[in-house]
VEXROGU-150810 format. One line per 10 residues: for each residue x, y, z of C-alpha. Coordinates in nm, 3 decimals, m for minus. Layout:
REM VEXROGU-150810
X Y Z | ...
//
This chain:
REM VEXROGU-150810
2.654 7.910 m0.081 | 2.468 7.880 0.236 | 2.250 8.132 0.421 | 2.553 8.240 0.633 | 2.824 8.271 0.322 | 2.553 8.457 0.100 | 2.535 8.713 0.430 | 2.904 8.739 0.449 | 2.928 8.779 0.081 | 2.651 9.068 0.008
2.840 9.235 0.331 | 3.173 9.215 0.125 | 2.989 9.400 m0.185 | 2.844 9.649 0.115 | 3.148 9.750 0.219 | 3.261 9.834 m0.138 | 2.992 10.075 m0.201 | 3.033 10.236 0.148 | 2.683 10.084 0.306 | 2.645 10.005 0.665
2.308 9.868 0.578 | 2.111 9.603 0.282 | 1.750 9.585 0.247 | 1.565 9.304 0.070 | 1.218 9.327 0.075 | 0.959 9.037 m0.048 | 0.893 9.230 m0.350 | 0.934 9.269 m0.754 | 0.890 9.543 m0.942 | 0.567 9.508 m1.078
0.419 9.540 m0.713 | 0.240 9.220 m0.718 | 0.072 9.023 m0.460 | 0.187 8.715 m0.631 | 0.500 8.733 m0.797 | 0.740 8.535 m1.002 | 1.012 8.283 m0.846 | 1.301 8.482 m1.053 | 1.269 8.769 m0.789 | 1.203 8.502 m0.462
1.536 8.743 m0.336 | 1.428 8.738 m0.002 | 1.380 8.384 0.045 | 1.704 8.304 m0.134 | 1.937 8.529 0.098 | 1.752 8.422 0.431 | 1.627 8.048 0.367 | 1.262 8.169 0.467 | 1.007 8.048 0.219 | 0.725 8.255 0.347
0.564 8.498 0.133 | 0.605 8.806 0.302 | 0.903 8.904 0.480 | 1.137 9.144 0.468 | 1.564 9.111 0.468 | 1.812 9.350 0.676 | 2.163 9.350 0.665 | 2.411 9.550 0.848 | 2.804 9.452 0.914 | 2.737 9.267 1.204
2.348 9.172 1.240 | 2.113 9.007 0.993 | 1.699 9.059 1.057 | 1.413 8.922 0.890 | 1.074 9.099 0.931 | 0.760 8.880 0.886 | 0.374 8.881 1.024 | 0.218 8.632 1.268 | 0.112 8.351 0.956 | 0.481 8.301 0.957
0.674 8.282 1.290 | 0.670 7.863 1.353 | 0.750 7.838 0.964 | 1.048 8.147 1.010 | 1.152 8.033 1.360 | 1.244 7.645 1.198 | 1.378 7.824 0.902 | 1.568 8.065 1.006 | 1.790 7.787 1.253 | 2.128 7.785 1.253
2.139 8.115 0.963 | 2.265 8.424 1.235 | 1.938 8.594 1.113 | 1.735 8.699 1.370 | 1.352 8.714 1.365 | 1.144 9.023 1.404 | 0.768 8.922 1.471 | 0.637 9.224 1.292 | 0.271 9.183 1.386 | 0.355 9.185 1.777
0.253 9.565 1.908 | 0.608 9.619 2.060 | 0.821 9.540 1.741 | 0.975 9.861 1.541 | 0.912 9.889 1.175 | 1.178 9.807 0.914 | 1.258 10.179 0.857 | 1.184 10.265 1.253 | 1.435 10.020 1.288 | 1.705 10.123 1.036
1.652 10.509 1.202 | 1.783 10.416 1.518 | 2.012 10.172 1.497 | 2.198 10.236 1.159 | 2.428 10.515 1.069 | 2.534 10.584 0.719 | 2.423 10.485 0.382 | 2.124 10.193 0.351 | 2.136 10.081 0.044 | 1.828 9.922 m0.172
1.748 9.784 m0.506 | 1.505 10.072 m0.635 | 1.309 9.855 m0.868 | 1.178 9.645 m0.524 | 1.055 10.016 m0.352 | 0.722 10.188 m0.506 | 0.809 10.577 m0.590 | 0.596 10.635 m0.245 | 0.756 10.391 m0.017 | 1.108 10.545 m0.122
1.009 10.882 m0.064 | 0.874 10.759 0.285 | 1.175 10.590 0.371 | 1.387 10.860 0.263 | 1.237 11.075 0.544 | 1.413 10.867 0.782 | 1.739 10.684 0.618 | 1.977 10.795 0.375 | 1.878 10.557 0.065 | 2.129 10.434 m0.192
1.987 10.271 m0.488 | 2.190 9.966 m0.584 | 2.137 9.675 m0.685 | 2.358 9.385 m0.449 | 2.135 9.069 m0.496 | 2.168 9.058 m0.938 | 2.567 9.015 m0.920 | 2.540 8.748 m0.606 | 2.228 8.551 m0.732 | 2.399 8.393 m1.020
2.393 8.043 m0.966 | 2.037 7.877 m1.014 | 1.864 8.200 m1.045 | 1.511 8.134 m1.205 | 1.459 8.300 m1.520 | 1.203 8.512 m1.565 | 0.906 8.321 m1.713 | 0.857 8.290 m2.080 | 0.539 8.149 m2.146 | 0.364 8.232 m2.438
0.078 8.479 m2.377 | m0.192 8.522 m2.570 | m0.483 8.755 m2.625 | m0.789 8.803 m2.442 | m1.103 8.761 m2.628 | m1.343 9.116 m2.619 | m1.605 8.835 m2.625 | m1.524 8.794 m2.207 | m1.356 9.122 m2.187 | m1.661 9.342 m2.315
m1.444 9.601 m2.449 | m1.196 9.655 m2.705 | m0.786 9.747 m2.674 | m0.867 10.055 m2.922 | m1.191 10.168 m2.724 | m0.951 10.118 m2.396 | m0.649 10.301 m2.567 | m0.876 10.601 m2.657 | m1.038 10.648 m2.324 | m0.704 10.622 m2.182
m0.509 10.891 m2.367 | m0.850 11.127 m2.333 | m0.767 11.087 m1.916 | m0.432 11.141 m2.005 | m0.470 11.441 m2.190 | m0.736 11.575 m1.948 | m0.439 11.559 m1.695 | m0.202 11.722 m1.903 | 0.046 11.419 m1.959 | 0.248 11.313 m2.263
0.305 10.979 m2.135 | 0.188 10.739 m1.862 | 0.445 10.461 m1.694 | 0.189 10.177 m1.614 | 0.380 9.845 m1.413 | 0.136 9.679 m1.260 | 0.082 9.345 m1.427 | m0.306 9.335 m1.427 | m0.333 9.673 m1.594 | m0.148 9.597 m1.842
m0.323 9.256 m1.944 | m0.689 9.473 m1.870 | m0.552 9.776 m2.112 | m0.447 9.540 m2.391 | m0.672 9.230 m2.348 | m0.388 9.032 m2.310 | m0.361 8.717 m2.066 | m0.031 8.510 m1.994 | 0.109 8.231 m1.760 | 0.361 8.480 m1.585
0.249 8.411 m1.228 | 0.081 8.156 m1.011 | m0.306 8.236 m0.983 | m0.310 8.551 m1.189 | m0.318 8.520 m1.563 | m0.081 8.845 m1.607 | 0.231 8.879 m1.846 | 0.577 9.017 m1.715 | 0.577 9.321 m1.915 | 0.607 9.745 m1.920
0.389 9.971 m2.110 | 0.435 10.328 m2.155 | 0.114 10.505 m2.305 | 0.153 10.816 m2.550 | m0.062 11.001 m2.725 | 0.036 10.805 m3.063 | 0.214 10.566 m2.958 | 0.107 10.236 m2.728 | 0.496 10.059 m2.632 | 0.478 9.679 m2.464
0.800 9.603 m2.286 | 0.830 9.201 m2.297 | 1.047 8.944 m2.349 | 1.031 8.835 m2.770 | 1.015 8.482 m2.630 | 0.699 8.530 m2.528 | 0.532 8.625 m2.860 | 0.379 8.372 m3.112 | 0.290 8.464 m3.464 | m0.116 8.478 m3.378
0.009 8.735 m3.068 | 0.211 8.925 m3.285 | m0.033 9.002 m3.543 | m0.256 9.083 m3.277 | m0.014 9.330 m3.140 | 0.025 9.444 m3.488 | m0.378 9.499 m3.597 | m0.369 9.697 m3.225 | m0.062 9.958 m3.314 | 0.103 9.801 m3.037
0.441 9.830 m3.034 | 0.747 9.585 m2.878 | 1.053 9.643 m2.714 | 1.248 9.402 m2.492 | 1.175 9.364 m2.123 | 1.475 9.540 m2.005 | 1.448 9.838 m2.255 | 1.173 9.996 m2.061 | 1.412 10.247 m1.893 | 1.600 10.344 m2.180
1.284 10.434 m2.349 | 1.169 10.643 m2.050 | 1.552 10.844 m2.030 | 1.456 10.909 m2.416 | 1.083 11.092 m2.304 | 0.981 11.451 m2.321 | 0.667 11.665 m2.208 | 0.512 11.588 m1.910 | 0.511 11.197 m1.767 | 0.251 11.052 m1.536
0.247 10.786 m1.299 | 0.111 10.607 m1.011 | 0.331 10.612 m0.717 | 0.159 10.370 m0.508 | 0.278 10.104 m0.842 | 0.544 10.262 m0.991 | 0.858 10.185 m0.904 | 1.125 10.389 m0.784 | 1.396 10.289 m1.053 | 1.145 10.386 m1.363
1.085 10.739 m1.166 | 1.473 10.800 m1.172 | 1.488 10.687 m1.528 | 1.226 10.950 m1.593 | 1.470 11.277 m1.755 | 1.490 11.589 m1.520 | 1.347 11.799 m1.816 | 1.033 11.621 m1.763 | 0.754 11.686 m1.529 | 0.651 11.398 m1.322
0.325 11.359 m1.178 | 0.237 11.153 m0.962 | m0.154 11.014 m0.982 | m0.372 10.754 m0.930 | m0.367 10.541 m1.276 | m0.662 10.617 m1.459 | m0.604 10.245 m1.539 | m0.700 10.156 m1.203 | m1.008 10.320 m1.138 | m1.161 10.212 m1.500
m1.057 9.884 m1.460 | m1.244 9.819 m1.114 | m1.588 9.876 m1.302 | m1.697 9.610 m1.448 | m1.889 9.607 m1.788 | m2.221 9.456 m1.862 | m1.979 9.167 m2.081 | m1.768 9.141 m1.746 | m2.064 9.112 m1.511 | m2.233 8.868 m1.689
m1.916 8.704 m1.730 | m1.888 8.675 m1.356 | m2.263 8.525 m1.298 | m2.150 8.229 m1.538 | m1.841 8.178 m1.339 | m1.982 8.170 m1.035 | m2.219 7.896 m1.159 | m1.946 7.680 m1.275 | m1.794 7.750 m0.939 | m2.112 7.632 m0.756
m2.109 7.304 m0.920 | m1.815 7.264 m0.829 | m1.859 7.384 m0.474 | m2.173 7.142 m0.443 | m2.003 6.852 m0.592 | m1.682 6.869 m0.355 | m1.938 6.949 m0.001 | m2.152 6.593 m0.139 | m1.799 6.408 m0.110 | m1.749 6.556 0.148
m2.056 6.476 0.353 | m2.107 6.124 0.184 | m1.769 5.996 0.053 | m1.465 6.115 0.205 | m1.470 5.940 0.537 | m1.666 5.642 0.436 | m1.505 5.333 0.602 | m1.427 5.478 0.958 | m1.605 5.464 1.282 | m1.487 5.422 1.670
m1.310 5.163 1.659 | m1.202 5.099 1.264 | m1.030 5.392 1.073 | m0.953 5.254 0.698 | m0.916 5.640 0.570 | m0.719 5.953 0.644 | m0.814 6.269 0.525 | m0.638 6.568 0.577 | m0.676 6.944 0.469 | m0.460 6.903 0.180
m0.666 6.613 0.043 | m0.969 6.861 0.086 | m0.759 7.147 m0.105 | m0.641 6.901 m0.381 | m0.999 6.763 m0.394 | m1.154 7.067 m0.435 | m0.894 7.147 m0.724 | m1.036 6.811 m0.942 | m1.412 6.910 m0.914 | m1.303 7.309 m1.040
m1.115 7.178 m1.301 | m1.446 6.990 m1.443 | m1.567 7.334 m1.500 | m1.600 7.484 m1.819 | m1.340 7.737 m1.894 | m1.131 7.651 m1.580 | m0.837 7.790 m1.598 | m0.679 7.798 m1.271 | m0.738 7.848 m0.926 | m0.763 8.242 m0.794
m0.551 8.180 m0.471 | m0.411 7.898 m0.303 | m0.746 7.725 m0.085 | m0.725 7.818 0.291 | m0.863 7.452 0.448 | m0.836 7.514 0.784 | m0.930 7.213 1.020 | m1.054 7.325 1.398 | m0.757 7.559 1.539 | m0.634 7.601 1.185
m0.926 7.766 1.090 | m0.852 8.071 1.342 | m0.517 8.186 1.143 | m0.683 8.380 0.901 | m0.415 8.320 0.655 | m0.326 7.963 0.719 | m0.179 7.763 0.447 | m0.161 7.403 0.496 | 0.115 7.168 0.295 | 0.108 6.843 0.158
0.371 6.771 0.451 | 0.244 6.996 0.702 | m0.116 6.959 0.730 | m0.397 6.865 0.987 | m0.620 6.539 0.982 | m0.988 6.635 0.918 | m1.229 6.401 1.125 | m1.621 6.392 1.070 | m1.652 6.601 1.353 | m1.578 6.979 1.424
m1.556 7.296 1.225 | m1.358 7.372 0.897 | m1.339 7.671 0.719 | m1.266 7.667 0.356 | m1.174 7.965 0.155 | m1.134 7.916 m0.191 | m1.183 8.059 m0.570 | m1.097 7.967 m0.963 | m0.982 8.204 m1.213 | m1.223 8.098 m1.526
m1.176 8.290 m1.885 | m1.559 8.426 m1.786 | m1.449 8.590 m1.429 | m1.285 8.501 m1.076 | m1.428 8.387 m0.805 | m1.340 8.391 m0.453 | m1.550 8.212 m0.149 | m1.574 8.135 0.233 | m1.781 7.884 0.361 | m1.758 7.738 0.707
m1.900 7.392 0.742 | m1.982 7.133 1.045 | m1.866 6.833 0.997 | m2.054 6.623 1.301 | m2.113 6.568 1.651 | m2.278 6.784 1.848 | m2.205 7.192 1.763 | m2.136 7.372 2.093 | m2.363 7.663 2.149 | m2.061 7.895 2.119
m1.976 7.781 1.762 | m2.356 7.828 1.714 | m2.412 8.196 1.816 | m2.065 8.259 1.662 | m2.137 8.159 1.348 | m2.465 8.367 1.341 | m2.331 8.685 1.452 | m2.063 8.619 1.103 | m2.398 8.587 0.900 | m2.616 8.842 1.080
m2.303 9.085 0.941 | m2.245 8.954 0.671 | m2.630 8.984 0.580 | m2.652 9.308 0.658 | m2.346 9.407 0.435 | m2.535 9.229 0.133 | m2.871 9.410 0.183 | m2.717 9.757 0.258 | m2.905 10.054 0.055 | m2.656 10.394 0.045
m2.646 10.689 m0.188 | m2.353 10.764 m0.394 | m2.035 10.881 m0.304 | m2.088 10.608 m0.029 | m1.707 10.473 0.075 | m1.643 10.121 0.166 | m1.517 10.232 0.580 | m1.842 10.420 0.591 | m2.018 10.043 0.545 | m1.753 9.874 0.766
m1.955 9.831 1.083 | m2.230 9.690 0.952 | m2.087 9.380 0.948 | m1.923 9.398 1.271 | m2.241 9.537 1.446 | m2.365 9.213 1.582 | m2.016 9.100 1.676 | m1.972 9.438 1.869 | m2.252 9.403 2.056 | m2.111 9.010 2.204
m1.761 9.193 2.226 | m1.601 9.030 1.965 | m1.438 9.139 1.617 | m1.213 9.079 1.351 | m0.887 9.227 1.233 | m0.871 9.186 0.873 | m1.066 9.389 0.634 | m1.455 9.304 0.538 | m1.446 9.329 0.201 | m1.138 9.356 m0.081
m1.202 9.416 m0.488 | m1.220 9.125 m0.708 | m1.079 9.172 m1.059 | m1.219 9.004 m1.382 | m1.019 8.729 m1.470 | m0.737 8.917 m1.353 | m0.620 8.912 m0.961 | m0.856 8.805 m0.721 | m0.751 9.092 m0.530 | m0.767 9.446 m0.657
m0.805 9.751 m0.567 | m0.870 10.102 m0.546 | m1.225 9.994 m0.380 | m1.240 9.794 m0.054 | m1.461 9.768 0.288 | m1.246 9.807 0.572 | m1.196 10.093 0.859 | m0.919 10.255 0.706 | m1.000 10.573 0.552 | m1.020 10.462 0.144
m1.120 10.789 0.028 | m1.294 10.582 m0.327 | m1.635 10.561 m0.337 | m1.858 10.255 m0.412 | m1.969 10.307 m0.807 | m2.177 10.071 m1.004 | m1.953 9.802 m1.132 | m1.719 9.771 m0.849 | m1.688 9.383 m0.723 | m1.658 9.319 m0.338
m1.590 9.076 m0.139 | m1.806 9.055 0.206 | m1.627 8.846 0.457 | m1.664 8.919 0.819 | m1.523 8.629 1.103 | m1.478 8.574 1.421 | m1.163 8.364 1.513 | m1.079 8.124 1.886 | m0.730 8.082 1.876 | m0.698 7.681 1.892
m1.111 7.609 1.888 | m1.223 7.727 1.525 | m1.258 8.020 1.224 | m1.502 8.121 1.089 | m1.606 8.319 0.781 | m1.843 8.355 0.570 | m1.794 8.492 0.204 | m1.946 8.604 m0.102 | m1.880 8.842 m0.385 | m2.114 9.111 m0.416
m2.142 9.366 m0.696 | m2.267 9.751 m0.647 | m2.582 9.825 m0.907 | m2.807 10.111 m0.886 | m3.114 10.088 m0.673 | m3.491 9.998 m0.813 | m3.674 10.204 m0.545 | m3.540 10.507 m0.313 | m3.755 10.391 m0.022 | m3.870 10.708 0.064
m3.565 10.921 m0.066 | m3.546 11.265 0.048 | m3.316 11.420 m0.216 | m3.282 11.326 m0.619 | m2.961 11.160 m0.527 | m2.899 10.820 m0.699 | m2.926 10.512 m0.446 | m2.672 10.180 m0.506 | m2.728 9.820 m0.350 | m2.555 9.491 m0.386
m2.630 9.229 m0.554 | m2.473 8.889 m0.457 | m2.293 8.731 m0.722 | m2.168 8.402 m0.534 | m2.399 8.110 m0.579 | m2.340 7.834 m0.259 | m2.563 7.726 m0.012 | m2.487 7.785 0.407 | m2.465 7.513 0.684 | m2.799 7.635 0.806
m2.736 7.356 1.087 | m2.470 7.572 1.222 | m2.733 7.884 1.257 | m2.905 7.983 1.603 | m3.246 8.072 1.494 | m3.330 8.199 1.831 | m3.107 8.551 1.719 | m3.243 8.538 1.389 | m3.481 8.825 1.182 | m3.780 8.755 0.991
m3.600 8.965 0.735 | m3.276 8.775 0.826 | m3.494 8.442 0.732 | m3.639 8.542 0.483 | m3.329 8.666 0.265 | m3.160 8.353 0.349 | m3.466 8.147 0.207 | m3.445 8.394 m0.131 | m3.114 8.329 m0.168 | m3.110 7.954 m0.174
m3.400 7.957 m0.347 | m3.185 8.147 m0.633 | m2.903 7.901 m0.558 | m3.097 7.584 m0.634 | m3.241 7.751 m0.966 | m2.932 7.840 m1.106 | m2.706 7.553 m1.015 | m2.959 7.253 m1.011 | m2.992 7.234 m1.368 | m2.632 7.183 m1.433
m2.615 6.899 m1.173 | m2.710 6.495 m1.227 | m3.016 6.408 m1.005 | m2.800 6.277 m0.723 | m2.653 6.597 m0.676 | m2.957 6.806 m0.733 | m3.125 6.627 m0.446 | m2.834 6.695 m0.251 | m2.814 7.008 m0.351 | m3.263 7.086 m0.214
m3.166 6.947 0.061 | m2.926 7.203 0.184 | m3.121 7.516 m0.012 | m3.439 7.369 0.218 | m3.596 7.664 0.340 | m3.537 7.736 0.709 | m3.851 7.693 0.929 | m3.883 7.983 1.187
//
C-alpha cells in the first residue's frame, strides 16, 4: 500500500470501532530515545523518516506533527501523501492534544502501549481516549521483527556492582515504599538492574525486555531467542526468572498487594493490565535515581573511556588538519570531502579503540550554516562539502564496555576567523568554564547552575535554546536522566556520582554553530573556601580529555583564572593521552595543549 491507501485503510478500521480520530505517535513502549525499526509506525503510515513526529488521523484530514530539524526533510516527504504538516516548533502551532480538543468530536483512539501512564492521563483531560490498537492488524506486510540478538551479560568487573547487591537494594526501596511489586520498562534499567547488555537498538546496548520486581521473585520478559546457554545459566546463578516478551501483561493481571511504577516510563497498557484489587502507585523508579550515580568501578570506567576516546579524537583532528584536503588549492581540487566523510572517518579511528563497541549517537558534523541546527544530521546523500576554510562543529561520542562518552568541539578550519566567530566562540567557553569550575552545596539543582553558562552570552544579548547540560549513563544511553542543567524546574539535586554534560552554544542561522562540550562528574569538595555552615560542598570534575582550538579564542575577554584553567587542563590532556599516541601524534598533540600566552 501507499501512504494514501494505508490512510484510507486505518480510516476503514476507525469507523468500525466508532473513532473520529487515530493517533500515532513516534514512540514504543519502552519510552526510548532510540528505538527499534519494528515499532518505526509513524514513519510507515506517513512516509516521514524523521525521528520525531507525531501521526493524526481523522475521516477527512491527515496531520503530521514534527520540530524545526525536520520540516525540508517532512515537506519533500510528505509530497503527494494528503498529510499535512504541522511545524510544531513555530510559536503559533497548537499542540497535538490542543489540536484534537478543538477540532475533533467523539472518540480518539490510541495504541496505549505508545502513551506513558502520565501522558494518557494528560491527554485524557482534554479528549475522550480509546485504547486500541489499529496499526498491528494493518502493518502486516514487511513489518520488522522485533530484534533477536543474543544478549549477553555485563561483567561486575565494568559494572562495579553485582545483580544480587542491586536486587537487594532494590526490594529494600521497594519495601520502604510499601510495594509488592515494581513494573520497570525502560530498557536501560533493566540492562543496569541485571548487568545485562544486548544489540536491541542502535547506539544503546539495551535488550527488548520487561521486568517485574517482587520481593522473592526477579521475572525477565524476553524473547527465548535471545538467550544462549552461557546467558541462561547466568540468569539461572541470579534467580532470574523468564517469561516470553508478550507475557508481561498476563503476569501483571495475575498480581496482588500493592504495585509500583513510574509513570513518566510506564506505559499506559501495563497500568490497565495492573488488577483493580491492586493499589497502584505511581513513583519515580528507585531504579532511576540509583542508577544515575555512578560507582567508584563506573567512574573509573569512564576516565579510561574517555582516554580511548581522546586518541581517537586526536588522531581524526591530525587528518584532519594534515591529510584530508591534501591535493587542493585555488585552482586544482583533486579531493572532496564532505561531512559524512568526516562522520564515517571519525567512526574508523573510534573503532581502533580498545573496547569499542559502538558509537553513543549518530555524529552531528555540521559544516558552516549546518553547524547552527543544533540537531542536524547529515546523510551520505544529503550532506555539505567541507573546505579548509570556515567553522565546523562536531558533536560526537562511543559507547565502550568501560563507559560512554559524548563530546562537542568546534574547530577552524582556515582563512582568516572573523572577529564575530572569535568573541562568539569565547563567550561558549567563558560559560562553559564557569559551569566546570562551579563550587555549590548540596541539594544544589541543575536550573539553579543554568545561567552560569549563559552569563557571558547574556551580557552580548545572545543565548541558546537547548538545555546546558543532560545525564550521561554508563555504558548505557548517552542520555539519561533524572539529573540535568537546564531552566526548567528539575526538582533533583546534583549528588556525587551524577555525570553531566556541559554544553552551552551560540548559533547564526546560515554563518556557523558553535558548542563546546565535555562531560563533567559531581565529587565532593577538598576545601569549603571559607564555608559558613557544616554543609557538604560538591564540584566538578571534567571527565572529557580533548584539547580546544585556542586559535579560535579572543584573549582580549579572557581571565587570568580563565587562562589559567585552560592551561591545567591541557596540561592534563597531554599527560593522559600522549602516552598512548606514536611520536607523530604526540607532537601534534603539544602543539595544540601549548599553553596560551596572556
Amino acid at each position: 500500500m501507499n501512504v494514501c491507501e494505508k490512510i484510507e485503510a486505518l480510516r476503514g478500521m476507525m469507523r468500525q470501532y466508532g473513532l473520529a480520530a487515530y493517533v500515532v505517535p513516534g514512540n514504543d513502549p519502552h519510552a526510548s530515545e532510540y528505538m527499534s525499526s519494528h515499532w518505526f509506525e509513524m514513519q510507515w503510515l506517513s512516509g516521514f523518516k524523521g525521528e520525531s513526529g507525531t501521526v493524526v488521523v481523522t475521516l477527512d484530514k491527515a496531520l503530521l506533527w514534527t520540530d524545526s530539524r525536520y520540516y525540508l526533510q517532512a515537506g519533500i516527504e510528505l509530497e503527494g501523501s494528503s498529510i499535512e504538516l504541522m511545524r510544531e516548533s513555530d510559536i503559533d502551532c497548537p499542540s497535538v492534544i490542543d489540536w484534537l480538543a478543538e477540532h475533533v468530536q467523539g472518540s480518539v483512539g490510541v495504541n496505549p502501549e505508545m502513551f506513558s501512564v502520565n501522558d494518557f492521563a494528560d491527554w485524557k483531560q482534554k479528549a475522550e481516549l480509546k485504547s486500541v490498537d489499529l496499526i498491528k492488524p494493518l502493518w502486516t506486510d514487511g513489518r520488522p521483527a522485533i530484534p533477536q540478538d543474543k544478549f549477553y551479560p555485563y561483567s561486575v568487573d565494568f559494572a562495579g556492582e553485582s545483580v544480587e547487591s542491586k536486587l537487594a537494594r532494590m526490594r529494600e526501596k521497594i519495601a520502604a515504599l510499601h510495594g509488592d511489586a515494581l513494573i520497570v520498562s525502560a530498557l536501560d534499567e533493566i540492562a543496569w538492574l541485571l548487568n545485562i547488555r544486548g544489540n536491541d537498538v542502535e547506539y544503546n546496548p539495551v535488550v527488548i525486555s520487561y521486568v517485574v520486581l517482587e520481593a522473592d521473585q526477579c521475572t525477565l520478559f524476553v524473547d527465548a531467542n535471545k538467550i544462549d546457554t552461557m546467558t541462561q545459566n547466568y540468569l539461572d546463578f541470579n534467580n532470574i526468572s523468564v517469561h516470553p516478551y508478550e507475557a508481561v501483561f498476563a503476569y501483571i493481571a495475575g498480581l496482588e498487594g500493592t504495585i509500583l511504577y513510574d509513570g513518566a516510563r510506564v506505559n499506559e497498557a501495563l497500568y490497565e493490565a495492573i488488577p483493580e484489587g491492586c493499589k497502584a502507585i505511581n513513583t519515580k523508579s528507585p531504579i532511576l535515581v540509583d542508577k544515575a550515580k555512578k560507582n567508584a568501578v563506573e567512574l573509573e570506567g569512564e576516565r579510561i573511556a574517555m582516554r580511548q576516546d581522546a586518541v581517537a579524537l586526536t588522531r581524526f583532528f591530525k587528518w584532519l588538519e594534515e591529510q584530508a584536503f591534501k591535493g587542493q588549492s585555488d585552482n586544482v581540487q583533486s579531493t572532496k570531502v564532505t561531512e559524512w566523510d568526516l562522520m564515517e572517518k571519525l567512526h574508523e579511528f573510534r573503532m581502533m579503540g580498545e573496547n569499542f563497541v559502538e558509537e553513543s549517537f549518530g555524529t552531528i558534523a555540521g559544516y558552516l550554516g549546518n553547524g547552527a541546527i543544533v540537531h542536524y544530521a547529515a546523510t551520505q546523500d544529503h550532506c555539505a562539502e567541507v573546505k579548509p576554510e570556515g567553522m565546523l562543529l562536531l558533536d560526537s561520542g562511543g559507547q565502550y564496555l568501560d563507559g560512554t562518552t559524548d563530546i562537542t568541539r568546534t574547530i577552524w578550519l582556515g582563512g582568516r576567523i572573523p572577529q564575530q566567530a572569535k568573541l562568539d566562540y569565547t563567550y561558549v567557553l567563558k560559560g562553559h568554564i564557569a559551569l566546570a569550575r562551579a563550587r555549590f552545596p548540596r541539594g544544589t539543582r541543575g536550573n539553579q547552575l543554568d545561567a552560569l553558562a549563559k552569563q557571558f552570552m547574556w551580557e552580548a544579548g545572545i543565548t541558546y535554546g537547548h538545555g546546558t547540560g543532560h545525564g550521561v549513563g554508563h555504558f548505557l544511553g548517552c542520555h539519561e536522566g533524572p539529573q540535568n542543567v537546564r531552566t526548567d524546574n528539575n526538582p533533583t539535586v546534583l549528588e556525587a556520582g551524577h555525570i553531566v554534560s556541559d554544553e552551552p552554544g551560540i548559533y547564526r542561522t546560515g554563518k556557523w554553530g558553535i558548542r563546546t562540550e565535555n562531560l563533567i562528574t559531581v565529587i565532593p569538595a577538598k576545601t569549603t573556601k571559607a564555608a559558613t555552615t557544616e554543609d557538604e560542598w560538591l564540584v566538578f570534575e571534567t571527565l572529557t580529555l580533548c584539547f580546544y582550538d585556542t586559535s579560535l579564542i579572543e584573549m582580549s575577554i579572557m581571565t587570568e583564572d580563565e587562562i589559567d584553567w585552560i592551561n591545567a587542563y591541557h596540561v592534563r590532556v597531554y599527560k593522559e593521552v600522549a602516552p598512548l599516541l606514536n611520536a607523530d601524534e604526540r607532537a601534534f598533540l603539544a602543539r595544540k595543549c601549548a599553553a596560551l600566552e596572556r
